[in-house]
C-alpha atoms as one frame of an Amber mdcrd trajectory, in Angstrom:
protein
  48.119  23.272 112.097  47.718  26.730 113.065  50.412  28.453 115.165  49.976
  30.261 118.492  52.000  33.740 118.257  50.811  35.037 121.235  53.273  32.431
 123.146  56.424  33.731 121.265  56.954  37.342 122.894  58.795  40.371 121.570
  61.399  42.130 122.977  61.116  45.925 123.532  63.121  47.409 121.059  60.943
  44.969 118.249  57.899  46.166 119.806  59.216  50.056 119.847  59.721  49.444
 116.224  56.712  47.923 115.360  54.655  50.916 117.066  56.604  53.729 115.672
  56.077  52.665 112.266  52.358  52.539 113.040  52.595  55.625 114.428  55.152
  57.669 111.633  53.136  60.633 110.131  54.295  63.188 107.254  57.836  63.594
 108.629  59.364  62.783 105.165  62.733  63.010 104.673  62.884  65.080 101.497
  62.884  68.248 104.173  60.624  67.718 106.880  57.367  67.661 104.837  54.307
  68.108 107.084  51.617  69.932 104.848  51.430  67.400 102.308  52.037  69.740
  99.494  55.052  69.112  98.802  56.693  71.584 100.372  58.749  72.681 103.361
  56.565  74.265 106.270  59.833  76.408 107.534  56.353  79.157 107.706  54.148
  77.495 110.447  56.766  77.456 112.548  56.382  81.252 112.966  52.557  80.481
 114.042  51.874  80.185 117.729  52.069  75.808 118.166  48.331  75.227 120.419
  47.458  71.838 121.204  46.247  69.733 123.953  48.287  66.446 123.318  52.032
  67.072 124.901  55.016  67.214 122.320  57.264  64.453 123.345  60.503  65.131
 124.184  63.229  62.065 124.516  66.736  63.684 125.956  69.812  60.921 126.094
  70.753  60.617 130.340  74.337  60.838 129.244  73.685  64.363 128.740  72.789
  64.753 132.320  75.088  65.641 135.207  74.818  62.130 137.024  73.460  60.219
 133.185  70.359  59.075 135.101  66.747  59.918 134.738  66.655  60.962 138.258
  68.725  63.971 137.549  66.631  64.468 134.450  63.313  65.867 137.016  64.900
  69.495 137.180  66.074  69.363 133.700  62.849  68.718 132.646  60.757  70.910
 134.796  63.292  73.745 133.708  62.732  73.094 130.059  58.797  73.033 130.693
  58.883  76.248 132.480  60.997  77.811 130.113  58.959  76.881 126.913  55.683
  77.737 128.743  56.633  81.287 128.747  56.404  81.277 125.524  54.386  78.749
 124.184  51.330  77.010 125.553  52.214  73.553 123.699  52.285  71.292 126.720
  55.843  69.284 126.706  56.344  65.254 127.268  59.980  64.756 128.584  61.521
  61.432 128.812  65.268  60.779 129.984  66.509  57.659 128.198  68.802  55.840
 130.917  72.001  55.508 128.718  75.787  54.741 130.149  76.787  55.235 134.023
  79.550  57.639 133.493  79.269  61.614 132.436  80.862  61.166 128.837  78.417
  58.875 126.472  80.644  55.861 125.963  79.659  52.315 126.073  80.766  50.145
 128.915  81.184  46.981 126.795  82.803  46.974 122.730  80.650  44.311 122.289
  76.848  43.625 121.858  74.514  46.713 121.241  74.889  50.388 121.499  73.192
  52.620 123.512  72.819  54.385 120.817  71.261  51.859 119.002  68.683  51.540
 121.971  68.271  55.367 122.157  67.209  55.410 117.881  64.854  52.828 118.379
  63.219  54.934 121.332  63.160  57.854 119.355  60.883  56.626 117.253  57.969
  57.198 119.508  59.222  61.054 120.259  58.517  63.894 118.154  61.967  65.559
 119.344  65.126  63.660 120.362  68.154  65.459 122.547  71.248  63.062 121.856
  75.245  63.187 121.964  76.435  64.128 118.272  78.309  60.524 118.430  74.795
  58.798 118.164  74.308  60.317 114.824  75.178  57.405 113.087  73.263  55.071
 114.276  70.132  57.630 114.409  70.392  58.322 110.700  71.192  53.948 109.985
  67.846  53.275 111.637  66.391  56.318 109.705  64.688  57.371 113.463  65.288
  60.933 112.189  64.615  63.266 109.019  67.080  66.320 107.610  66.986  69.531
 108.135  66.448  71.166 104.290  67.964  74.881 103.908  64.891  76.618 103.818
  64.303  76.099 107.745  67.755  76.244 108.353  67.435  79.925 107.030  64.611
  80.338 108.754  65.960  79.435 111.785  69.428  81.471 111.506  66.525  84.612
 110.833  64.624  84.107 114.159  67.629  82.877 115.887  70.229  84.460 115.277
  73.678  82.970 112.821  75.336  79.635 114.175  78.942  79.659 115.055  81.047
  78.835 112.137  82.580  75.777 113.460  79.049  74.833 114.867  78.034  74.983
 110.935  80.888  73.052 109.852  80.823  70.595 112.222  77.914  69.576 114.202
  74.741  68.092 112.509  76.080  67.556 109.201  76.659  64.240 108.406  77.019
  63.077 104.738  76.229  66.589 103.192  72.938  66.513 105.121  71.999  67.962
 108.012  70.160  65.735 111.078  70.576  67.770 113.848  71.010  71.335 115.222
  73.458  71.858 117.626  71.847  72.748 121.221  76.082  72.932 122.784  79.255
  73.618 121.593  81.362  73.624 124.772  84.906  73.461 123.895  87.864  72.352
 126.384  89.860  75.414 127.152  92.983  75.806 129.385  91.728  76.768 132.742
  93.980  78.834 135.755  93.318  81.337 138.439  96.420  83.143 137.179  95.569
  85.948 134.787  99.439  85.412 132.680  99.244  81.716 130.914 101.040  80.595
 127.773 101.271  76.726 126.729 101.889  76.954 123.031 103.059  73.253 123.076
 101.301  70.116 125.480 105.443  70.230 126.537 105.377  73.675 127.583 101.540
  73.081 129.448 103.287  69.540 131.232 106.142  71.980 132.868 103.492  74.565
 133.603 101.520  71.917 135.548 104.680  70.737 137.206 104.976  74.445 138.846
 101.806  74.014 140.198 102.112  71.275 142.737  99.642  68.818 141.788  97.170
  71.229 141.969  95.850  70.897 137.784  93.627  68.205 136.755  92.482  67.366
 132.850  89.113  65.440 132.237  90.497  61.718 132.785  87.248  60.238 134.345
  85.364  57.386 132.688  83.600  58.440 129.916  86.360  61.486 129.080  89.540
  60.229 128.662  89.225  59.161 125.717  87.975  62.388 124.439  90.614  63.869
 126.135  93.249  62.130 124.285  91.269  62.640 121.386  91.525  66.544 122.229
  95.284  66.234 122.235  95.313  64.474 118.844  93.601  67.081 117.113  95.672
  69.585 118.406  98.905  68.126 117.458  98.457  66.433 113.959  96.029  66.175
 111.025  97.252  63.027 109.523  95.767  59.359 109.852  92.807  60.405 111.275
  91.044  57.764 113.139  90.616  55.166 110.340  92.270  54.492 107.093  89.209
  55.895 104.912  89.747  53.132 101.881  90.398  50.245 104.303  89.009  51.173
 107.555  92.046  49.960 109.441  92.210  51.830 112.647  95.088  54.566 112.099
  94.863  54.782 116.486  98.190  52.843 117.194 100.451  54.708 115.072 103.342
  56.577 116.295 101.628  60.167 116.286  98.931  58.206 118.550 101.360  56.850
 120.779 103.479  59.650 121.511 100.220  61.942 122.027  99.240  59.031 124.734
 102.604  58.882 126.295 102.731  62.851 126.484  99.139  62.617 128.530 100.458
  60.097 130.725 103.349  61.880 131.744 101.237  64.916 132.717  98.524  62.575
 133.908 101.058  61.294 137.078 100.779  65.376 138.083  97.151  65.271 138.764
  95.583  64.595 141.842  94.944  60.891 142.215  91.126  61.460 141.788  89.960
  61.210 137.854  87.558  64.484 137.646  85.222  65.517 135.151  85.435  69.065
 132.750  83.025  70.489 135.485  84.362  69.749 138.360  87.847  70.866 137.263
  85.945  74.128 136.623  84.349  74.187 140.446  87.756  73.004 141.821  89.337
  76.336 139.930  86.885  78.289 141.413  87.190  77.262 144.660  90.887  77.438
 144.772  91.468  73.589 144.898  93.319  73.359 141.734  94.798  76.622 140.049
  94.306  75.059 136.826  93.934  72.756 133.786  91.539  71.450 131.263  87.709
  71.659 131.404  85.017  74.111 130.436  82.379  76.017 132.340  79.496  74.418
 133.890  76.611  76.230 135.884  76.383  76.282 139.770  73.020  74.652 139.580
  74.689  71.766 137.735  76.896  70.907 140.590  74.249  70.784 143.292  74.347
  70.903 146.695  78.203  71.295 147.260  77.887  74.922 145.089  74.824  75.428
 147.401  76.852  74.567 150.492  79.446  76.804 149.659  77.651  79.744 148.988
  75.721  79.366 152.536  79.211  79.040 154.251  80.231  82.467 152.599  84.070
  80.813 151.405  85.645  82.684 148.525  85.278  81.712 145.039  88.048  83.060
 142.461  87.744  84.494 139.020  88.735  81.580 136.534  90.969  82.826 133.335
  90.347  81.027 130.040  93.077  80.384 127.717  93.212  78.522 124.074  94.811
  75.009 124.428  97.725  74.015 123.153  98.098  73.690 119.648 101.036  72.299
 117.476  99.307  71.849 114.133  99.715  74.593 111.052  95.958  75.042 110.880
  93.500  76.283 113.267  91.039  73.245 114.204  88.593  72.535 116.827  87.550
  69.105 118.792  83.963  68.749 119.799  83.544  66.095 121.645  81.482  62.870
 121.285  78.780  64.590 124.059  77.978  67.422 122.545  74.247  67.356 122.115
  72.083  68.002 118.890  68.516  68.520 118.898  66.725  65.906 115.897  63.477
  65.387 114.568  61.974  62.058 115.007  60.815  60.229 111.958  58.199  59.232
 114.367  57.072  62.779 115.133  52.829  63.649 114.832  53.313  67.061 115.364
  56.039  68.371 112.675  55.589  72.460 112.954  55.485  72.128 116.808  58.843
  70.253 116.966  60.501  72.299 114.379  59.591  75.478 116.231  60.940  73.462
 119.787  64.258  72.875 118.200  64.921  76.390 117.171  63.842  77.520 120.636
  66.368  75.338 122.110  69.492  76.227 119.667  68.513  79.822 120.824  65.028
  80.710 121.540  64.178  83.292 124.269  64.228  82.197 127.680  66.735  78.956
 126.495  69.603  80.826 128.851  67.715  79.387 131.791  67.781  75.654 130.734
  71.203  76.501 129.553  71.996  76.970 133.426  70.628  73.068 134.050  72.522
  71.621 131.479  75.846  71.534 132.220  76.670  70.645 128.340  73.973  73.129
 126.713  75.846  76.750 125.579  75.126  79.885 122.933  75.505  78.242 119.534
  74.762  81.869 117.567  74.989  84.985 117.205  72.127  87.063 118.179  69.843
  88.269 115.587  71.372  91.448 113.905  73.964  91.896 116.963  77.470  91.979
 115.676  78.698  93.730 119.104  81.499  91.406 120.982  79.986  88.678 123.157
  79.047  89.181 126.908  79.069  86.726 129.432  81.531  85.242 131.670  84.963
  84.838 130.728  84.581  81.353 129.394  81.365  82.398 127.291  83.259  85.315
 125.863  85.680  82.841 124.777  83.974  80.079 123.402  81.976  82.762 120.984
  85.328  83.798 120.132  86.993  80.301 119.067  83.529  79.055 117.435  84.356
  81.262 115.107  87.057  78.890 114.197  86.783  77.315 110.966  88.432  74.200
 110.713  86.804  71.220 113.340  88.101  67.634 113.755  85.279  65.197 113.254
  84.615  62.894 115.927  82.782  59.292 115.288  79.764  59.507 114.311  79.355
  56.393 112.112  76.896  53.140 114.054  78.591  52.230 116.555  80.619  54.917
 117.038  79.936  54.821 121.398  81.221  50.992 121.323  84.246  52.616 119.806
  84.540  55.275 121.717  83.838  52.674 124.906  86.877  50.533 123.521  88.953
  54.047 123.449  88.350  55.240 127.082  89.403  52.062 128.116  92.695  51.443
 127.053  93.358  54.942 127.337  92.337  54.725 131.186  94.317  51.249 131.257
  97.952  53.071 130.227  97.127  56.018 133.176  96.691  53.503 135.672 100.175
  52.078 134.825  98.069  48.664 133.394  99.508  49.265 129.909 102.423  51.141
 128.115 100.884  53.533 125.471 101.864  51.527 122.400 100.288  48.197 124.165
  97.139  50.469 125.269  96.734  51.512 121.531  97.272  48.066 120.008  94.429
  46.434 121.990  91.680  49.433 121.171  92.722  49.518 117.312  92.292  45.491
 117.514  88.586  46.244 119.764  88.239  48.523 116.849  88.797  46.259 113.958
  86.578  43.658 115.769  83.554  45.883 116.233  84.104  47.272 112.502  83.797
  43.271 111.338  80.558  43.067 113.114  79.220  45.960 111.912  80.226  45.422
 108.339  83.333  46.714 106.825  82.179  47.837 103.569  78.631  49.533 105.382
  81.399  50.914 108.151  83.661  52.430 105.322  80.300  53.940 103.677  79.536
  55.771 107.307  82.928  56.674 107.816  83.372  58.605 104.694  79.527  60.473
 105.539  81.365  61.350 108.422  83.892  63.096 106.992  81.395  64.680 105.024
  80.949  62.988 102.041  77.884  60.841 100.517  74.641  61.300 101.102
């Protein structure tokens, strides 16, 4: 007896799946093959890109101010107007609706990723705009192809040099490299006072008690655990994250909880509100906090309350941008799990186009004005042939100056790797709120972290984790 498949429906991300793969042309992943030769066509992308179907852009919401397509319509329409005055390939943008909050962390350990979600979507983009901590699970559902070193060169001539620690640590992941980094905002130590020096988190905790409750650190959901994570790096290099032979999580040893007991303590200074790297910045500015943690982000990016101000004529200060503390011997950088690479869908139908898109965006002329949109978008290079000190603000000045920073922490970029960071945020957030003492906080998330690493697969997770780290292919 015959059987009726058209009363058994699909879900999406099947059907996504099942389309993409019809609709996968010439993006191979030997180097982003698109002439069929054999060869990498780094050389069209120097030719104007004319066509009448739309390149189709997919950018991750939880790279968005609010994380919500409906914040996405000015993003969009700035990218579009940006692009269009210099290229006449019409643009397709899509905002994929991924977690609430600002960082890109799940809200559950269990079940499915957003970032699983966002891969399979990708599939029917040409050009994807995620959080580096998706790279994982993009490159485990092969939804993008590598970047070979003939385009990267090519890109570095038209573009101008990345950043060092933007080349050693954003894109790459097993000695490959799937994305190009379109951000590279770092956490600095923020005050209106000109005369700062934390060289230890002990010395910035008294600092912050001499300022009244008026400093603030990026503790809202979605950052705290990157925030802790910041503090980590900063103060130790050993037992990284996981134990790399037996992925154990190394998270609830001592180093861990003393980091975690260090930002509690400081935590109880801040203002009871949880705030964002943004609107600690905004708060400087406007004299509500004299300082703390965060990083710069645009006036257009925090809407109608920057607009308010400016019509009311009320004073904003000049914000001074300091290095945070560090403790370790060596030099190293965190980038956080939201810092945003541009990738090339194995899905994509128009190969040259895209290519030429993403080195627009790392750099591209015009990009400064999307760059003001994006609160999370920054200069990742060097201009072409310009070895004079940067310009900008005072934060831009010094974010060119500590990209040049070898040495960067990795982050989690293994499947998964939001679910963990999810698990992370919590407990972190659990211990500030007094739920938790730091050891008991740190206990639960390794234990969330060994059960989402069983789910996953061990061995597979142990595989990822070492590509992470850069090794493997």
């Amino acid at each position: 007896m015959s059987r009726d498949f058209r009363s058994r429906p699909i879900d999406r991300r099947t059907a996504v799946s099942i389309l993409a793969a019809s609709m996968v042309a010439g993006c191979g992943d030997s180097g982003i093959k698109s002439t069929g030769t054999g060869t990498d066509d780094a050389a069209s992308s120097a030719q104007p890109a004319r066509s009448d179907v739309p390149l189709r852009i997919l950018i991750a919401g939880s790279l968005l101010s609010g994380g919500r397509s409906a914040d996405g319509q000015s993003v969009a329409e700035s990218i579009r107007v940006a692009w269009s005055m210099t290229q006449e390939q019409p643009l397709k943008i899509d905002v994929f609706d991924g977690p609430v909050s600002a960082g890109s962390v799940s809200d559950e350990s269990a079940g499915e990723s957003h970032a699983s979600d966002f891969a399979t979507e990708m599939l029917l983009a040409d050009v994807a705009i995620a959080p580096q901590s998706y790279l994982g699970e993009i490159r485990a559902q092969d939804a993008a192809v590598r970047f070979n070193q003939e385009l990267l060169k090519d890109y570095q001539t038209r573009y101008g040099k990345p950043f060092p620690a933007v080349a050693n640590g954003l894109g790459d992941y097993g000695g490959n490299t799937w994305g190009i980094a379109v951000g590279a905002k770092l956490p600095a130590l923020l005050a209106l006072d000109s005369q700062v020096e934390c060289d230890s988190w002990a010395a910035y905790h008294a600092w912050v008690e001499q300022l009244d409750g008026k400093a603030a650190e990026p503790l809202a959901r979605g950052w705290a655990g990157s925030s802790f994570l910041n503090r980590c790096a900063s103060s130790f290099t050993r037992r990284w994250l996981f134990n790399r032979a037996t992925m154990k999580p190394e998270i609830d040893s001592d180093d861990y909880v003393a980091a975690l007991e260090q930002l509690a303590a400081t935590a109880k200074l801040y203002p009871a509100a949880a705030m964002t790297p943004g609107q600690i910045w905004h708060a400087i500015r406007r004299g509500e906090l004299a300082g703390g943690i965060g990083y710069e982000v645009p006036d257009a990016v925090n809407g109608a309350e920057s607009d308010q101000r400016s019509e009311d004529g009320r004073e904003e200060f000049e914000v001074s941008v300091f290095d945070c503390p560090r403790e370790t011997e060596t030099d190293q950088l965190w980038l956080g799990p939201q810092t945003p690479l541009a990738c090339l869908s194995s899905g994509c139908r128009q190969t040259s186009a895209s290519k030429q898109f993403i080195g627009w965006l790392s750099g591209g002329e015009r990009i400064s004005t999307v760059r003001q949109q994006i609160g999370l978008f920054s200069q990742t290079r060097t201009a072409p042939g310009n070895d004079a000190s940067p310009s900008g603000s005072p934060y831009s000045r010094w974010l060119a100056e500590r990209l040049q920073t070898l040495q960067v922490t990795r982050g989690l970029m293994l499947p998964g790797a939001d679910r963990y960071y999810g698990a992370l945020d919590r407990q972190v957030l659990r211990c500030l709120a007094g739920e938790q003492s730091a050891a008991e906080a740190l206990a639960d998330a390794a234990a969330q972290w060994d059960t989402i690493t069983d789910e996953l697969g061990r061995d597979q997770q142990a595989v990822a984790w070492k590509r992470t780290l850069g090794f493997g292919g």
